[in-house]
OpenMM code with the backbone's topology and positions (N, CA, C; nanometers):
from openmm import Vec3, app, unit

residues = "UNK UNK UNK UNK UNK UNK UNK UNK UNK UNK UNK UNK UNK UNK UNK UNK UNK UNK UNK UNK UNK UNK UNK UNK UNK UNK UNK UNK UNK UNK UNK UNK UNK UNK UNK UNK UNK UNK UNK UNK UNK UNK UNK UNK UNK UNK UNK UNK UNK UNK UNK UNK UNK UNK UNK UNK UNK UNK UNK UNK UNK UNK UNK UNK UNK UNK UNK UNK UNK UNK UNK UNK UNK UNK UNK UNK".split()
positions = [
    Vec3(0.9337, -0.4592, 0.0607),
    Vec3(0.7930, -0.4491, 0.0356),
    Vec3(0.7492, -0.3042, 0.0251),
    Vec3(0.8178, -0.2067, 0.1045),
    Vec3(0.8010, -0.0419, 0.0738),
    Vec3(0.8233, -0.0226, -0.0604),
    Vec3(0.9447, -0.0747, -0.1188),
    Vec3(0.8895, -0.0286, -0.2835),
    Vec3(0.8130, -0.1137, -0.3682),
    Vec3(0.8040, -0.2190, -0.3311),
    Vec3(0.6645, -0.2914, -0.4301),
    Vec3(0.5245, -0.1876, -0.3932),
    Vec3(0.5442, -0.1687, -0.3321),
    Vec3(0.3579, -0.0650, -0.2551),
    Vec3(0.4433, 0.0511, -0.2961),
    Vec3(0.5027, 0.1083, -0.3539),
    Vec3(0.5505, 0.2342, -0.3609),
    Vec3(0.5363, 0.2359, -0.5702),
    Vec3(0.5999, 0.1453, -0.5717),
    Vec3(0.6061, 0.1028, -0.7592),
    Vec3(0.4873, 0.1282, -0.7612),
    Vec3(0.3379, -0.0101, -0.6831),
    Vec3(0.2413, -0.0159, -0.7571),
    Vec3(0.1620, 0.1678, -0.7715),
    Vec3(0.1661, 0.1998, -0.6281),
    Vec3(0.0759, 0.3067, -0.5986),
    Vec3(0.1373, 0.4348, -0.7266),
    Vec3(0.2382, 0.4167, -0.7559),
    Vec3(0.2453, 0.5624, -0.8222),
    Vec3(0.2070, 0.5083, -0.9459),
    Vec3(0.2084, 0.4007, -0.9969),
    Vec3(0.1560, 0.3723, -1.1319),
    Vec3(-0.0372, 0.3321, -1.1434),
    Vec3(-0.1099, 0.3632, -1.0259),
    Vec3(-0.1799, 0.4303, -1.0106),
    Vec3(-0.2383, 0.5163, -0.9961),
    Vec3(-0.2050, 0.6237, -0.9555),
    Vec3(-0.2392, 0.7718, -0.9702),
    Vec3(-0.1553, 0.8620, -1.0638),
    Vec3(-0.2559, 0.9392, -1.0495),
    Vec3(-0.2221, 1.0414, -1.1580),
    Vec3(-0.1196, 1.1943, -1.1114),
    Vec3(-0.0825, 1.2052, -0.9672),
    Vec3(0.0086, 1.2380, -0.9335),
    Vec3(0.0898, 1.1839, -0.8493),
    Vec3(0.2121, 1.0898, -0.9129),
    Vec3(0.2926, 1.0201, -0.8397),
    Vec3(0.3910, 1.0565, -0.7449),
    Vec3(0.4601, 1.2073, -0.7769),
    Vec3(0.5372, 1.2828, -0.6831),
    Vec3(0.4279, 1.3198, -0.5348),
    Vec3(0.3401, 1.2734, -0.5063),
    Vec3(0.2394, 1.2606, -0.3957),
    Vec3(0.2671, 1.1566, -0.2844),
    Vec3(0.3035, 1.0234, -0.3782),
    Vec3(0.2977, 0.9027, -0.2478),
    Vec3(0.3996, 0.9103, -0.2168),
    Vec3(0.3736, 0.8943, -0.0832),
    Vec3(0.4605, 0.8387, -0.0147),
    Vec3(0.4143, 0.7087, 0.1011),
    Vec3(0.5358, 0.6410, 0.1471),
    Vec3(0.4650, 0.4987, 0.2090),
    Vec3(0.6086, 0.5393, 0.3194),
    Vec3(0.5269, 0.5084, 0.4476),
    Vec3(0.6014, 0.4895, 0.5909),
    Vec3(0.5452, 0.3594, 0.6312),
    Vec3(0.7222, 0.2867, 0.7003),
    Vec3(0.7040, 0.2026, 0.7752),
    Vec3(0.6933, 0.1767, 0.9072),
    Vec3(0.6293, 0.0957, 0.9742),
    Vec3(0.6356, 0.0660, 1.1165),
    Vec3(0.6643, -0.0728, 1.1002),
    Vec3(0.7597, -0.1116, 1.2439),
    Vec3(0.7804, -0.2524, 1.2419),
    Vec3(0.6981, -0.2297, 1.4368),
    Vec3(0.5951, -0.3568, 1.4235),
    Vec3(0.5640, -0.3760, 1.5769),
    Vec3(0.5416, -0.4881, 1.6335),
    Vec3(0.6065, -0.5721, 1.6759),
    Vec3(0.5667, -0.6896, 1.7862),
    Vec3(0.6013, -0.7704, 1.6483),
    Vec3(0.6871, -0.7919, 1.5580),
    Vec3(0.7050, -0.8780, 1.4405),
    Vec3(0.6160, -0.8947, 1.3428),
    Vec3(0.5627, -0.7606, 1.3298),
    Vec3(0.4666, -0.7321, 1.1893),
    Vec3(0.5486, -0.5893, 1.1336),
    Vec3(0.4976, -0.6026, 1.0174),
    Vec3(0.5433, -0.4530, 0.9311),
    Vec3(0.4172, -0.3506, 0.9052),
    Vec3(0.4144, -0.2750, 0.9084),
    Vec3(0.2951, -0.1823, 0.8636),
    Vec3(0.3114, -0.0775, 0.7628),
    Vec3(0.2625, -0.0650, 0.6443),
    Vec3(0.2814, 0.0127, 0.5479),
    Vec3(0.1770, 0.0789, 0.5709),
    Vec3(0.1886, 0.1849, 0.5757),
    Vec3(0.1092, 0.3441, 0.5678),
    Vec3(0.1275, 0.3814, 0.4491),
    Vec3(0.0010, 0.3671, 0.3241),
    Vec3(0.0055, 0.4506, 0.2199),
    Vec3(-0.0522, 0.6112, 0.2240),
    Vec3(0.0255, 0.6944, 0.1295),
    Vec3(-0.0587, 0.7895, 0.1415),
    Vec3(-0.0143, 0.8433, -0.0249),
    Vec3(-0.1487, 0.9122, -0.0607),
    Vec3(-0.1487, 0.9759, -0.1523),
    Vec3(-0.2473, 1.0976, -0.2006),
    Vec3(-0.2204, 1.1808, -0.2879),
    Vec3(-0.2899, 1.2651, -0.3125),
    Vec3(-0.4314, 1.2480, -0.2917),
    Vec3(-0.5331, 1.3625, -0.2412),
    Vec3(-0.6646, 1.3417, -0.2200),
    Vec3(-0.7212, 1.3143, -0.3387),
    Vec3(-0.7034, 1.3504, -0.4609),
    Vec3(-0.7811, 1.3662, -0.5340),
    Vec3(-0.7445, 1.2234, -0.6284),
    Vec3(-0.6286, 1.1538, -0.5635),
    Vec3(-0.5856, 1.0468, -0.6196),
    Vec3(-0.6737, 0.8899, -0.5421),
    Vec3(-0.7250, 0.9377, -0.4254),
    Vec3(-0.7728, 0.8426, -0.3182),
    Vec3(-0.8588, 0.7234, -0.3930),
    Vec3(-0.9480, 0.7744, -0.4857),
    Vec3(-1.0659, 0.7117, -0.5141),
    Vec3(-0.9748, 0.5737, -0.6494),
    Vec3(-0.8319, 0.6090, -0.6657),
    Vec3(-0.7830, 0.5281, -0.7956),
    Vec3(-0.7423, 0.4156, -0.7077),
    Vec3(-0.6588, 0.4535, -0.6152),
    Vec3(-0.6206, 0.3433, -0.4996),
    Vec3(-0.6976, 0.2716, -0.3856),
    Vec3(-0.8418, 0.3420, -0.3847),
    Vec3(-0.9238, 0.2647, -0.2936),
    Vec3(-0.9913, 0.1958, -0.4414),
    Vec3(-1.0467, 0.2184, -0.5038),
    Vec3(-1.1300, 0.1434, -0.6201),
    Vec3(-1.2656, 0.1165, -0.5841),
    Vec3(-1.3324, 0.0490, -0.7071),
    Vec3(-1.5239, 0.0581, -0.6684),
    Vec3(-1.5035, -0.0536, -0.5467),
    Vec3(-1.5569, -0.0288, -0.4589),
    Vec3(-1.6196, -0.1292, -0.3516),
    Vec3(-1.4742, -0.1458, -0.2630),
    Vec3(-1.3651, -0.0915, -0.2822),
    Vec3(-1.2634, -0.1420, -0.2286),
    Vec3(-1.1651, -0.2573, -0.2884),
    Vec3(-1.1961, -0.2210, -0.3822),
    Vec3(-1.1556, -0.3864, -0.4622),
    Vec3(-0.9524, -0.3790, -0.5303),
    Vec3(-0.9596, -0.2915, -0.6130),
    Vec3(-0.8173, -0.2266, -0.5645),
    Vec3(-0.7173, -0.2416, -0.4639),
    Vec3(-0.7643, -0.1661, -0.3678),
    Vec3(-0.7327, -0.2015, -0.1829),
    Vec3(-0.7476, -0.3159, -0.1554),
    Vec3(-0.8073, -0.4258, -0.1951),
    Vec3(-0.7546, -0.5299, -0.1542),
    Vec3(-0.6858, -0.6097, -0.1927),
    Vec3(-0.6661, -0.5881, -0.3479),
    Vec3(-0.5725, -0.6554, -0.4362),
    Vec3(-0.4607, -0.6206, -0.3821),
    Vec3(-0.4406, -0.4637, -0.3730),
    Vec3(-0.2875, -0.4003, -0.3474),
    Vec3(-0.2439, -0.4629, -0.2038),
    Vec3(-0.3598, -0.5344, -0.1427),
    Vec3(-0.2864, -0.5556, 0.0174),
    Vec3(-0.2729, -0.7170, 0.0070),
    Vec3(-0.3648, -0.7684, -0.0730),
    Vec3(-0.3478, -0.9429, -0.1355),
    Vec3(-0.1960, -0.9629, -0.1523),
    Vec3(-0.1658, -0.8079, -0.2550),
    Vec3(-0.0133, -0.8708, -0.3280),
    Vec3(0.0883, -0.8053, -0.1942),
    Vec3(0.1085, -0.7635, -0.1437),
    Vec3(0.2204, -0.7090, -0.0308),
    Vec3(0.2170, -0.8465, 0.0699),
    Vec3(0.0765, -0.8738, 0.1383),
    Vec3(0.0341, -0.9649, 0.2233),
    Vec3(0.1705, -1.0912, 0.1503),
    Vec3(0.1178, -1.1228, 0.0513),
    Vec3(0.1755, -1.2542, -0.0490),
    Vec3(0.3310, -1.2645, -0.0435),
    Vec3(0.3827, -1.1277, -0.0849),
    Vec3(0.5146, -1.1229, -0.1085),
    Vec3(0.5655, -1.1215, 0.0302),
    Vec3(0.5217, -1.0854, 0.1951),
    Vec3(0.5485, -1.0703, 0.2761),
    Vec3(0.5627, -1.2214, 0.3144),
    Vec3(0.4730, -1.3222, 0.3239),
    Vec3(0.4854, -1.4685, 0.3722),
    Vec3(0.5891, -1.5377, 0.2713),
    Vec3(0.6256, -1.4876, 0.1710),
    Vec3(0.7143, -1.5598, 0.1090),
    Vec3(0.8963, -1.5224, 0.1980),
    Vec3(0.8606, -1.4203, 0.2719),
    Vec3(0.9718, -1.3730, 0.3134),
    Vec3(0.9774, -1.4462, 0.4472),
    Vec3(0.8456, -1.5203, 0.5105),
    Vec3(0.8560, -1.5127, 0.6667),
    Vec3(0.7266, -1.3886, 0.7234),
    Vec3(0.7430, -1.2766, 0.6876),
    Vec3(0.6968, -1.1853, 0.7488),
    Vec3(0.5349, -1.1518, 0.7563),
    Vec3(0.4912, -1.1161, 0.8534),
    Vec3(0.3666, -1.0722, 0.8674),
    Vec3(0.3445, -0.9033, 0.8243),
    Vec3(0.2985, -0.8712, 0.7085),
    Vec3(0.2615, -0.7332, 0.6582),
    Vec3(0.1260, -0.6847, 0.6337),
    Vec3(0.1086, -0.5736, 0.6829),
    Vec3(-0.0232, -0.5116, 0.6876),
    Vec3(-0.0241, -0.3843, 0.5510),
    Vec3(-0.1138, -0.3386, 0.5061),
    Vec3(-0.1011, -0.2104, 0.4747),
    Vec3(-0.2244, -0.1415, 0.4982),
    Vec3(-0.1837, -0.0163, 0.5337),
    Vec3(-0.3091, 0.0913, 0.5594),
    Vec3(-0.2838, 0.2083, 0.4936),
    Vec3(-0.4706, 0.2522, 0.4129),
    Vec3(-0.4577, 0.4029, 0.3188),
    Vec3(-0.4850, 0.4884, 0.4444),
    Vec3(-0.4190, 0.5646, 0.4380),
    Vec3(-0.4001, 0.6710, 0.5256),
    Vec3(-0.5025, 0.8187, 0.4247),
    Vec3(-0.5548, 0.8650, 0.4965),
    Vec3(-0.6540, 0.9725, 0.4529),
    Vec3(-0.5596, 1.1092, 0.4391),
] * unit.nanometer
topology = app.Topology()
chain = topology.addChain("A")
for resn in residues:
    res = topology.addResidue(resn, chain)
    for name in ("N", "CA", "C"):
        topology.addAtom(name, app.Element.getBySymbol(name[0]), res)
């Protein structure tokens, strides 16, 4: 799931050598920490957040198909 959130995010912004995504595993969840360029923030959060929730709809999705409970968070 780090490179599905890693694929989508760089084919969102406009500087892709920027993201990077860290994992945490805790108590049998995963946590993806996105991060990306500042000036890239506003492509990956989107109007109203709407973006951000698609991008966490589709990780969330692909994660229960596995079993797993996955989170993701934009990191500032």
């Amino acid at each position: 799931m780090k490179e599905l959130l890693t694929y989508v995010a760089k084919n969102l912004v406009d500087d892709p050598d920027a993201v990077t995504v860290e994992q945490y595993d805790n108590n049998g969840e995963t946590i993806l920490e996105l991060h990306v360029a500042q000036a890239d923030m506003g492509k990956v959060i989107g109007r109203q957040g709407r973006i951000a929730k698609e991008i966490r709809t589709l990780v969330r999705s692909v994660g229960q198909r596995t079993g797993k409970r996955v989170f993701v968070e934009i990191a500032d």
